[in-house]
PAKOLTI-286792 format. One record per residue (C-alpha): z, y, x; residue number from 1. Coordinates in steps of 0.05 Angstrom, whole numbers, plus 5000, padded with zeros to 4 digits. Layout:
<pts>
+------+------+------+-----+
|   pz |   py |   px | seq |
+------+------+------+-----+
|    Z |    Y |    X | NUM |
...
+------+------+------+-----+
</pts>
This chain:
<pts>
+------+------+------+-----+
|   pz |   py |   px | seq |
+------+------+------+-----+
| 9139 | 2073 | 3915 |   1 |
| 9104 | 2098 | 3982 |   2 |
| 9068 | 2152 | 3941 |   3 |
| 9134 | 2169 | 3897 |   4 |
| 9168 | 2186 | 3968 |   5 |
| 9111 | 2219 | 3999 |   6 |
| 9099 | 2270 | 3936 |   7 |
| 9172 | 2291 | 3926 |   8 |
| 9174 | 2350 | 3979 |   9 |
| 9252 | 2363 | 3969 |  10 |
| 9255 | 2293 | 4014 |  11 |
| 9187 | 2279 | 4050 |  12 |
| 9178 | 2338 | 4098 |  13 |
| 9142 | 2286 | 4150 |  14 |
| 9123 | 2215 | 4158 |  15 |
| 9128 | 2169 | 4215 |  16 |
| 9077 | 2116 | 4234 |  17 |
| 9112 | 2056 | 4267 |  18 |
| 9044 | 2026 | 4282 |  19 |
| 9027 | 2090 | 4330 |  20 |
| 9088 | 2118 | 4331 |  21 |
| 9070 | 2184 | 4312 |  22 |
| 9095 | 2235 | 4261 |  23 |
| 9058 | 2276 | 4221 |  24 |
| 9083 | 2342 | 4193 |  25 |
| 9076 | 2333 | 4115 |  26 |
| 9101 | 2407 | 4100 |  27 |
| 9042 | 2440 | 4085 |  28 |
| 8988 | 2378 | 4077 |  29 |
| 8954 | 2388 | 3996 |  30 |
| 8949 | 2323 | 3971 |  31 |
| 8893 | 2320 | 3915 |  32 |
| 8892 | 2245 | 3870 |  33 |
| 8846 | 2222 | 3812 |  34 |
| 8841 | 2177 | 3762 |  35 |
| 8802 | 2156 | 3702 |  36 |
| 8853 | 2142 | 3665 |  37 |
| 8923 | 2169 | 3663 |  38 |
| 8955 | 2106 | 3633 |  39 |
| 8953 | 2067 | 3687 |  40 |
| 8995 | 2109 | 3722 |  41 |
| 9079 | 2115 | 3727 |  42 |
| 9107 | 2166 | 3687 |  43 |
| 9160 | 2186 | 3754 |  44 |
| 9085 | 2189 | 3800 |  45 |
| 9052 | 2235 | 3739 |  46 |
| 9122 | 2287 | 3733 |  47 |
| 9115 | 2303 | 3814 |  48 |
| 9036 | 2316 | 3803 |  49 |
| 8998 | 2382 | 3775 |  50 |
| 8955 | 2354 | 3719 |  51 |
| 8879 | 2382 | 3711 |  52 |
| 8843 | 2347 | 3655 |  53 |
| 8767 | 2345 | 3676 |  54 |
| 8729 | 2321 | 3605 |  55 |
| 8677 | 2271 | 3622 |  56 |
| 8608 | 2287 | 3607 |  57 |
| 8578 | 2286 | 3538 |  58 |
| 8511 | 2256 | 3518 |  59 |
| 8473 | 2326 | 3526 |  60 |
| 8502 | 2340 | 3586 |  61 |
| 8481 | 2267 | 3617 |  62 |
| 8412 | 2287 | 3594 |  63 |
| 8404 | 2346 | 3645 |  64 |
| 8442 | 2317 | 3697 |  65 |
| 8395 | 2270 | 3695 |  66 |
| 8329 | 2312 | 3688 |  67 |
| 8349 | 2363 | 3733 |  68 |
| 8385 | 2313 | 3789 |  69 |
| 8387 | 2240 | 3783 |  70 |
| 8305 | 2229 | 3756 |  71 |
| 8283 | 2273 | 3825 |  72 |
| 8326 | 2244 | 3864 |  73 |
| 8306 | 2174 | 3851 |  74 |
| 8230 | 2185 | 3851 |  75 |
| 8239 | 2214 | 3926 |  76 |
| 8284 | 2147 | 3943 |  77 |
| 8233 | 2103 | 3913 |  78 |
| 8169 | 2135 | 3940 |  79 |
| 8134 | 2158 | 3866 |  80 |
| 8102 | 2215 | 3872 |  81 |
| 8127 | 2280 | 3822 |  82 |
| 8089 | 2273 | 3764 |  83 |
| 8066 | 2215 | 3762 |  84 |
| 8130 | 2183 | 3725 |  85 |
| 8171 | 2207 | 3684 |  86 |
| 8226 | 2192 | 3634 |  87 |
| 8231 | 2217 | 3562 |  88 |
| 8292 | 2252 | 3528 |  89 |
| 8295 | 2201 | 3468 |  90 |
| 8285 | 2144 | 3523 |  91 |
| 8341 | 2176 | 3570 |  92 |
| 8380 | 2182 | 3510 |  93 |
| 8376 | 2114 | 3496 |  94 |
| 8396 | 2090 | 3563 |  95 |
| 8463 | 2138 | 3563 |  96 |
| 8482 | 2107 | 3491 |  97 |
| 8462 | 2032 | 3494 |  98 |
| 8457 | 2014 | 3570 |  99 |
| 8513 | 2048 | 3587 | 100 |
| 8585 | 2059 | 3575 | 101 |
| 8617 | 2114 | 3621 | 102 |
| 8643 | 2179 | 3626 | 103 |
| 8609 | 2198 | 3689 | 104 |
| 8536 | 2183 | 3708 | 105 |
| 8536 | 2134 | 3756 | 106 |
| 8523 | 2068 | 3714 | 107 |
| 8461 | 2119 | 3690 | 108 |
| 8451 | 2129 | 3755 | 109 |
| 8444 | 2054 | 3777 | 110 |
| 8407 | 2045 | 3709 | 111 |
| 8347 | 2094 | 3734 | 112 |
| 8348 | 2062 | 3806 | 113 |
| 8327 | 1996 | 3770 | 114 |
| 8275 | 2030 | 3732 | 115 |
| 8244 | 2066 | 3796 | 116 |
| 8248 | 2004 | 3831 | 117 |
| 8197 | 1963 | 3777 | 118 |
| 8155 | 2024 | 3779 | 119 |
| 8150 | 2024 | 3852 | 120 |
| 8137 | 1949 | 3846 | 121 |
| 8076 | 1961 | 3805 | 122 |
| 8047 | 2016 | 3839 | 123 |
| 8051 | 1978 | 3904 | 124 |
| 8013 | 1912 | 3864 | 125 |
| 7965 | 1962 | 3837 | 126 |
| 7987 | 1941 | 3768 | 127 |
| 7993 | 1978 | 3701 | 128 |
| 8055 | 2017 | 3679 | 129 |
| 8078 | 2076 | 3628 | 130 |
| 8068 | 2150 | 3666 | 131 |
| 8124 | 2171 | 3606 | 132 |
| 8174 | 2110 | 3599 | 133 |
| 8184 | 2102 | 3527 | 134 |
| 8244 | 2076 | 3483 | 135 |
| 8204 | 2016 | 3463 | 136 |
| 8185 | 1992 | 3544 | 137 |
| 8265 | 1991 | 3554 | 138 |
| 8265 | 1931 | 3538 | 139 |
| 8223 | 1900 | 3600 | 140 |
| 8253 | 1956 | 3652 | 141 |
| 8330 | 1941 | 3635 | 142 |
| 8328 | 1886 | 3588 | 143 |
| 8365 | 1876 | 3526 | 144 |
| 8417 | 1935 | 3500 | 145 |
| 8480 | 1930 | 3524 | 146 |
| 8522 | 1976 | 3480 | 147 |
| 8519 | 1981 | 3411 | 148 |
| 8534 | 2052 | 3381 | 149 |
| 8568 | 2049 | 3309 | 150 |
| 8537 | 2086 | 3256 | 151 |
| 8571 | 2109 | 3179 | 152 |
| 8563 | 2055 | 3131 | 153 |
| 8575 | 2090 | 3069 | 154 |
| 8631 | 2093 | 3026 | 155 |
| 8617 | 2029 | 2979 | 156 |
| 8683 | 2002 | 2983 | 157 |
| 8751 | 2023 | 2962 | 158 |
| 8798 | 2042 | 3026 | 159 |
| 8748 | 2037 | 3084 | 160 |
| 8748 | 2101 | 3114 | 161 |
| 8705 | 2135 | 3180 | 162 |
| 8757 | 2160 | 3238 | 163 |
| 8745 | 2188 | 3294 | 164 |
| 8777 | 2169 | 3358 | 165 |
| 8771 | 2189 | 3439 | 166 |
| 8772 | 2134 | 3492 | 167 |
| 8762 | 2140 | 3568 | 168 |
| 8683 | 2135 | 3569 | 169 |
| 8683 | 2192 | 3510 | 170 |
| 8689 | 2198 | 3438 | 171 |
| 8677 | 2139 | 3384 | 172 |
| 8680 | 2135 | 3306 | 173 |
| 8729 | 2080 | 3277 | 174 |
| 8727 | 2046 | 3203 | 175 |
| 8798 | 2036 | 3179 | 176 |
| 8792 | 1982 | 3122 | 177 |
| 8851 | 1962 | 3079 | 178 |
| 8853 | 1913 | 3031 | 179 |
| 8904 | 1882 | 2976 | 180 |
| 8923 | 1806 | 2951 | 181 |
| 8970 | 1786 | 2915 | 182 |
| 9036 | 1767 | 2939 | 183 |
| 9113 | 1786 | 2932 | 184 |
| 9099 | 1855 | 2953 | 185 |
| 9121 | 1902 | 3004 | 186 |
| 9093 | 1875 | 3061 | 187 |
| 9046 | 1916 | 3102 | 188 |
| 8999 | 1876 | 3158 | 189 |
| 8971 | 1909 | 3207 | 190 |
| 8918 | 1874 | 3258 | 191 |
| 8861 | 1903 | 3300 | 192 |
| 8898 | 1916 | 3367 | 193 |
| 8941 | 1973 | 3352 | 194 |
| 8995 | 1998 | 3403 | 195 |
| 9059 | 2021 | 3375 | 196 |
| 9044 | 2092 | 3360 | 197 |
| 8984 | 2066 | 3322 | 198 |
| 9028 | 2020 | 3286 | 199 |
| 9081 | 2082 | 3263 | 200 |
| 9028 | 2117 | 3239 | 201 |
| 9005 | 2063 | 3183 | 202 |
| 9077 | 2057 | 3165 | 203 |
| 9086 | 2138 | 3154 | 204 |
| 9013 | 2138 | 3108 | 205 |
| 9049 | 2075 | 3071 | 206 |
| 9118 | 2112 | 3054 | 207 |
| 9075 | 2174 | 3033 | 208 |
| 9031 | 2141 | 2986 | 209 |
| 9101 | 2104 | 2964 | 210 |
| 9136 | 2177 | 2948 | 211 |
| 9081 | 2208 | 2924 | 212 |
| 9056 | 2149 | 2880 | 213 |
| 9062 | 2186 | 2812 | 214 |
| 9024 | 2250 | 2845 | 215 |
| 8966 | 2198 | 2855 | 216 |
| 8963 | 2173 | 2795 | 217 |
| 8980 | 2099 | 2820 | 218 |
| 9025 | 2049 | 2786 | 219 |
| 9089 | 2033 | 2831 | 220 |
| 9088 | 1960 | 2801 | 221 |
| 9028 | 1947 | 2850 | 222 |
| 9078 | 1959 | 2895 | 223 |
| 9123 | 1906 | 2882 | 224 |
| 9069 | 1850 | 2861 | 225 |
| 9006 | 1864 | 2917 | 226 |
| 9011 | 1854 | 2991 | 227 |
| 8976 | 1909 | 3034 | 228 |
| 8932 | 1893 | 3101 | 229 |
| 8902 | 1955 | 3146 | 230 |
| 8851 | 1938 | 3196 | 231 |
| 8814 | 1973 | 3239 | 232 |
| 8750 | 1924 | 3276 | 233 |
| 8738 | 1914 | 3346 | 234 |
| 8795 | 1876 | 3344 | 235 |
| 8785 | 1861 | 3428 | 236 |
| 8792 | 1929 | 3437 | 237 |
| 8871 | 1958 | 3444 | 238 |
| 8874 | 2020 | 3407 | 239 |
| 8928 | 2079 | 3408 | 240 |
| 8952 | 2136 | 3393 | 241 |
| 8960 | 2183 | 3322 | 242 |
| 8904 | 2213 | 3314 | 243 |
| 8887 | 2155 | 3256 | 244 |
| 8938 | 2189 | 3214 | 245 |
| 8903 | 2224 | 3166 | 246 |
| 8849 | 2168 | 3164 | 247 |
| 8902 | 2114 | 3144 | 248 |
| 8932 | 2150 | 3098 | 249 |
| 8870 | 2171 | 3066 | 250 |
| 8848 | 2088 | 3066 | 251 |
| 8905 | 2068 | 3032 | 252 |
| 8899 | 2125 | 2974 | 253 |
| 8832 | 2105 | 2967 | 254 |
| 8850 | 2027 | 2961 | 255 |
| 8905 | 2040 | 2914 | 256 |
| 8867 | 2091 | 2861 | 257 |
| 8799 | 2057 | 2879 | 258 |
| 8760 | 2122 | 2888 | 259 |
| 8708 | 2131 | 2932 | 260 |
| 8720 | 2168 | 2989 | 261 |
| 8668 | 2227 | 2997 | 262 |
| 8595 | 2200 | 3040 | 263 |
| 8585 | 2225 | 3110 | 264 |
| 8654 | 2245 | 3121 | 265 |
| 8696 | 2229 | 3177 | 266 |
| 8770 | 2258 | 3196 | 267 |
| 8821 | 2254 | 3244 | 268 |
| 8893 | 2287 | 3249 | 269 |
| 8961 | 2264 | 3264 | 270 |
| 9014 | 2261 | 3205 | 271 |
| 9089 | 2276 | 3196 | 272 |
| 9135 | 2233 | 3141 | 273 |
| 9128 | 2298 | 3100 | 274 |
| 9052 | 2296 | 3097 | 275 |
| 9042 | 2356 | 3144 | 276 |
| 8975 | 2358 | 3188 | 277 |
| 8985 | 2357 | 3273 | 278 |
| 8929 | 2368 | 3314 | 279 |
| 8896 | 2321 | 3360 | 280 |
| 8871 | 2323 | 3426 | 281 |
| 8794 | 2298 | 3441 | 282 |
| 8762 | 2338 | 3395 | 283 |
| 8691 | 2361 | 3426 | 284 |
| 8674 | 2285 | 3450 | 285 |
| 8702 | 2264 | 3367 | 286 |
| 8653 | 2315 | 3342 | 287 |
| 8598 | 2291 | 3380 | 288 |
| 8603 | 2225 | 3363 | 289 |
| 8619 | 2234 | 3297 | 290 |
| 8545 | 2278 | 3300 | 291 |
| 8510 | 2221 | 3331 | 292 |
| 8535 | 2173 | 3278 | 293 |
| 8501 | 2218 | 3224 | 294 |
| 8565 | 2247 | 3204 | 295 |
| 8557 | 2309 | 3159 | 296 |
| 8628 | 2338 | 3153 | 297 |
| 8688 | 2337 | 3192 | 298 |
| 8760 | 2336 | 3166 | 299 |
| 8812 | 2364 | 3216 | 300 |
| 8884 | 2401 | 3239 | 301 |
| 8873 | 2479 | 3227 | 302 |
| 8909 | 2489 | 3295 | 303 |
| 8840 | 2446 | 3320 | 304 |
| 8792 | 2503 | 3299 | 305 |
| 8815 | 2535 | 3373 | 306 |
| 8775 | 2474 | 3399 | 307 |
| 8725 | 2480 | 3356 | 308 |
| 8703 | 2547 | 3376 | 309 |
| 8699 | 2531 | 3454 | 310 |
| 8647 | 2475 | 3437 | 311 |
| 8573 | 2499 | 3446 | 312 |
| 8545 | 2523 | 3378 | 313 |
| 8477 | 2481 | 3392 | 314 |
| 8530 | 2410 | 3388 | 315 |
| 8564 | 2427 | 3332 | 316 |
| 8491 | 2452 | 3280 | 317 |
| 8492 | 2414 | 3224 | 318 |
| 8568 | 2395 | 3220 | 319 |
| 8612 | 2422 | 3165 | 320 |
| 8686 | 2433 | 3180 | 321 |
| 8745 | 2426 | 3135 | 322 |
| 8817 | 2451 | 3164 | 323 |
| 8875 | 2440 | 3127 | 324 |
| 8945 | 2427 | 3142 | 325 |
| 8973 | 2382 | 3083 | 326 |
| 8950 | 2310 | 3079 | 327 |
| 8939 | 2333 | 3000 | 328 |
| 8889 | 2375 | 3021 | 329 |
| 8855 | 2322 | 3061 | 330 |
| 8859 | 2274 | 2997 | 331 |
| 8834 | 2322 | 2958 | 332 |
| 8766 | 2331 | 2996 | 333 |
| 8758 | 2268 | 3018 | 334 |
| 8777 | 2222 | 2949 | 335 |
| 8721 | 2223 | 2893 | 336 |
| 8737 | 2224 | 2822 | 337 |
| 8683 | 2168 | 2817 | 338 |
| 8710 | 2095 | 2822 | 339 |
| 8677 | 2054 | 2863 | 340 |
| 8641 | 2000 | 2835 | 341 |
| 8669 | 1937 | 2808 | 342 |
| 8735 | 1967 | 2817 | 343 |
| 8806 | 1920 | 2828 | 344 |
| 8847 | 1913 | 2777 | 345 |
| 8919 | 1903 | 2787 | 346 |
| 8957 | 1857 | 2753 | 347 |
| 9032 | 1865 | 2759 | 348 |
| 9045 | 1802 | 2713 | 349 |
+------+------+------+-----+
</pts>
C-alpha cells in the first residue's frame, strides 16, 4: 500500500518522515523497480508503472558472458594464473543446462567460484588437475547434475505431443499426453498443475474436436462411451497460460484418430473456439529450447514470424518453420496418415 501511494503522482507530491521529521519533495524523484517475475506483483502497483521487458539470457549468450567476463574474473579472485586453466564450451555448456537453473548468470557465476576454488586447492597442494576442465571431471568439481534438460521422445504413442512453453529461468519443451478409458463419457480430466487459463484451453481443443468430429474422420459414439484425461508431467510444477493451445488440440486429434503425430516436431500457439491461430509471446527462448531438445521443425502463429526474424540467424540453423493460422492447418502437418502401432480400438457397445 506504501508503494501504491508513493507511485500515484496525482496524490504523492512529498513524503514526510515522522522518525526525522523531515519531508522530502517527491515531485521530480524517478523511481526505477524490478522484478523477476511480474506475477508476484498487484495488478493496481503494475497499471501506475512503465513496463520494460528485459529477456533473460539464453544459453549462447551465458557462454560469452562467461568466457569473456565471469572465467577472468574468477581466475584473478582465486590467484590461477591466465592460461593455465581453463574451461571448455561443451563443459560450460553443461554447467548453464544441468547445474543451473536461472535467467541471469549468477548461480553460473557461484558455480565457477566453486570450480576455481578446487583448482586453487590443488595448485597450492601441488596436486594434479585438468588445464581444460572437461564435461566428464564435472562430476568431482560440482558434484552430481542438478537439472535435468528434457529431450523429444518420439512420437510412439497416440496423443502425446512436444509443446513448447516459456517460464521465468527461459524457455522449456512440454509433452502433453492424453489418454482414453472407458466410462459414461463426456468427462474431460485434466491434472498436471494447470492454472485456469491452461485449463480453458483443453476445454476449447475438446469442443473443436467435438464439432469437427466428422471432418476428422472420428466416430462421435467414442464420445458418449470413452472418458478423456490430458496431462501434461511435472506435475510439481504450476503451469499457465495458452500458449498449449494448439498442442492440446493437436493431442487429442491424435488420441482420437490414433495417428502419429509427425517426429521432431514441436508447436505452440494459442486457439479461439473457432479454431483460429493467436500468437504467443516467448518465442526466441521456445525456439531455443525446442533446438536444444533436437527439435527439427517448429509449428507456430503467422503473426510470430515478426519474432522470428529478430532472433540471430546462427540460433535458429537447422530449424524448419511452419506458420499457419487455422488449427486445420496445424493438424494437417503435424497428424500422419500412419497409425501408430497397436492402435485402440473403440468399442461403443
Amino acid at each position: 500500500s506504501a508503494l501504491l501511494e508513493v507511485l500515484d503522482p496525482e496524490q504523492n507530491f512529498a513524503f514526510h518522515d515522522n522518525y526525522l521529521s523531515i519531508d522530502y519533495d517527491l515531485s521530480k524523484v524517478l523511481f526505477i523497480a524490478t522484478a523477476n517475475n511480474l506475477n508476484s506483483i498487484p495488478r493496481p502497483l503494475i497499471d501506475r508503472m512503465e513496463m520494460i521487458d528485459v529477456g533473460g539470457y539464453i544459453t549462447e549468450e551465458k557462454i560469452e558472458i562467461a568466457r569473456r567476463h565471469l572465467i577472468p574474473k574468477e581466475l584473478q579472485n582465486h590467484g590461477i594464473k591466465k592460461g593455465s586453466f581453463s574451461i571448455s564450451k561443451p563443459t560450460l555448456q553443461k554447467m548453464i543446462e544441468n547445474y543451473t537453473r536461472e535467467s541471469g548468470v549468477r548461480e553460473l557465476n557461484k558455480k565457477l567460484a566453486k570450480v576455481m576454488r578446487r583448482v586453487a586447492r590443488k595448485i597450492a597442494a601441488e596436486e594434479p588437475y585438468p588445464k581444460i576442465l572437461k564435461i566428464t571431471d564435472l562430476k568431482e568439481y560440482l558434484g552430481i547434475e542438478e537439472y535435468s534438460r528434457e529431450s523429444y521422445q518420439g512420437n510412439r504413442y497416440a496423443g502425446v505431443v512436444t509443446g513448447l512453453a516459456w517460464t521465468a529461468v527461459g524457455g522449456e519443451i512440454l509433452f502433453v499426453e492424453s489418454s482414453l478409458s472407458q466410462g459414461k463419457g463426456s468427462k474431460l480430466t485434466l491434472t498436471g498443475n494447470l492454472g485456469d487459463v491452461m485449463k480453458e484451453s483443453a476445454m476449447l481443443a475438446m469442443e473443436y474436436i467435438h464439432s469437427h468430429a466428422q471432418e476428422l474422420e472420428i466416430d462421435p459414439e467414442i464420445f458418449e462411451h470413452w472418458n478423456t484425461h490430458v496431462h501434461v508431467p511435472e506435475g510439481a510444477i504450476p503451469k499457465d497460460g495458452p500458449s498449449a493451445g494448439i498442442t492440446m488440440i493437436t493431442s487429442l486429434a491424435s488420441l482420437y484418430t490414433q495417428r502419429k503425430v509427425r517426429p521432431n516436431l514441436a508447436m505452440t500457439g494459442e486457439i479461439t473456439l473457432r479454431g483460429k491461430v493467436l500468437p504467443v509471446g516467448g518465442i526466441r527462448e521456445k525456439i531455443l529450447a525446442a533446438k536444444r531438445a533436437g527439435i527439427k521443425e517448429i509449428i507456430l502463429c503467422k503473426e510470430n514470424k515478426r519474432d522470428i526474424d529478430e532472433v540471430n540467424p546462427q540460433y535458429v540453423e537447422g530449424l524448419t518453420f511452419h506458420y499457419v493460422d487455422d488449427v486445420k492447418e496445424v493438424l494437417a502437418l503435424a497428424l500422419m496418415d500412419e497409425k501408430v502401432d497397436h492402435p485402440k480400438v473403440f468399442s461403443t457397445r
